[in-house]
N, C-alpha and C positions, 0 to 999 in steps of 0.2 A: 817673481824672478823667473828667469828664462832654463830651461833645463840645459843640465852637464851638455859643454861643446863635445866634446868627446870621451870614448870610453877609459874608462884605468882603473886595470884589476886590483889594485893595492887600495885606491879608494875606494871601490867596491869593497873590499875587504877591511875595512874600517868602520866604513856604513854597519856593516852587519853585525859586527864585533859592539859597535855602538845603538845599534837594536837590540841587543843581548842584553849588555847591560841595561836600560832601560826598562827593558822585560821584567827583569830582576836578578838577572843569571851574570852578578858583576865579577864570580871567581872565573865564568868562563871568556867574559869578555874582556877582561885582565889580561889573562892566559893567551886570548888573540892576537892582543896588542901586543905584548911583549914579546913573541914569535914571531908577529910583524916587525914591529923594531929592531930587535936580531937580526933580521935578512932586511934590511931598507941600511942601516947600521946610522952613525952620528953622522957620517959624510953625505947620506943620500938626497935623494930629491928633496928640498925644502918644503916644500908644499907635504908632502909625505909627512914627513917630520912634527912639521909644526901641526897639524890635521891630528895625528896621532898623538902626539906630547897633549895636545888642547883635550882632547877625550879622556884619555890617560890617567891624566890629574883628577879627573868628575873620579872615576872610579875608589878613589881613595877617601877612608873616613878620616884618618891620620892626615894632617897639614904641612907637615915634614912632608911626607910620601908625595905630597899632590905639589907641595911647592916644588920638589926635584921636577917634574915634568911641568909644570906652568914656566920657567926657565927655561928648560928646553923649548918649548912651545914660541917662547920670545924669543929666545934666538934663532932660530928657525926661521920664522915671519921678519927677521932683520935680514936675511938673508933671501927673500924673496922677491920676486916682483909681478908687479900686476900682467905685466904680459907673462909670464909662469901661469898666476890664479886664474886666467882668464883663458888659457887654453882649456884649464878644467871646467871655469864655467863664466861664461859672459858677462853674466851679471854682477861678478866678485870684483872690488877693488882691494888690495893688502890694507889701507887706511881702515878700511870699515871692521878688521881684525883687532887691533891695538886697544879699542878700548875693554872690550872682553879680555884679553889678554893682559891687561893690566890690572883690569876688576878682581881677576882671577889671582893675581901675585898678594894686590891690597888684602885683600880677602883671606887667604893663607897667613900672610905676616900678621895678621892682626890676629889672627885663632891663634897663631905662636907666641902673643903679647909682644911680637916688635911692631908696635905703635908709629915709629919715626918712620921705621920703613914701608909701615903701609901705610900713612898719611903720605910720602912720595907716590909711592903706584897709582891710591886713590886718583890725585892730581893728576897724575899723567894724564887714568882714563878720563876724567872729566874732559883734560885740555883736547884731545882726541876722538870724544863724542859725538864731535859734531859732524866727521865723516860716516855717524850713522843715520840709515833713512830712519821716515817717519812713517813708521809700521809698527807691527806688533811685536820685532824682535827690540828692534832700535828701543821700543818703550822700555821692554823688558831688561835692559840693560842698561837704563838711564836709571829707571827706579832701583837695578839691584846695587847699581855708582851712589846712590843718595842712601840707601839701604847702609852700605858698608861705612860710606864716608861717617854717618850719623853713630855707627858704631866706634867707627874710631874714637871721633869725639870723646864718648864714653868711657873708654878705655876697656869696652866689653870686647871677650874674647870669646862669647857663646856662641855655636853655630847657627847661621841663620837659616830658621823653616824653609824660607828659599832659595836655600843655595844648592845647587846641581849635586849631585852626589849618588850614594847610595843610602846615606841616611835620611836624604829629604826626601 
């Protein structure tokens, strides 16, 4: 992938919030985001938004907490467009967003035992997979879609070792 077209503080400021957490330090990169989202507010830049809401929701061990911001995160990304993603960086199309973003709702709903509703999102991400490339993210995302799907199946609502967070 081709590096950021240009600079933006906010995304910088996301990035790092999202190295934070990572790190392990998820109360302080919580505390980022939500400082950030305070000043970006529900109206701001889309890309913002939805960048943020998508990180947001990892943060959270609670599925309630994480579904509130995977929601945002989707609507946010409906309200985008590729020439938006693409001033931030070239190589982004918004399609190649949706299936994570939906993995991420399936995912949530089914840790809340709504089954119906995450056998919907499931479906979405599938039907919208195929705007991901064939690299190591794209993989990463198709197995964690077959991952979840299989759990719905099940009707298991245990969280998966692989799933983003702070407890994976």
């Amino acid at each position: 992938m081709t590096a950021p077209t240009s600079s933006d503080p906010i995304m910088d400021a996301i990035g790092e919030a999202v190295t934070a957490g990572r790190a392990g330090d998820t109360t302080a990169a919580r505390a980022q985001l939500l400082s950030l989202w305070a000043s970006i507010g529900v109206n701001g830049d889309p890309l913002h938004r939805c960048t943020l809401a998508h990180y947001l929701a990892d943060l959270y061990d609670d599925p309630a907490q994480a579904l509130a911001w995977d929601v945002r995160a989707l609507d946010a990304a409906d309200a985008l467009t590729d020439q938006r993603v693409q001033e931030h960086h070239a190589g982004l199309r918004i399609a190649g967003f949706y299936p994570s973003l939906h993995l991420n709702l399936a995912d949530n709903y089914r840790r809340l035992g709504s089954f119906a509703a995450a056998r919907t999102q499931i479906t979405a991400a599938r039907e919208c997979s195929s705007a991901l490339a064939q690299d190591p993210y794209g993989d990463l995302i198709r197995t964690a879609i077959d991952e979840v799907d299989e759990a719905i199946a099940k009707h298991d609502s245990t969280p998966r070792a692989s799933a983003p967070g702070p407890a994976a």
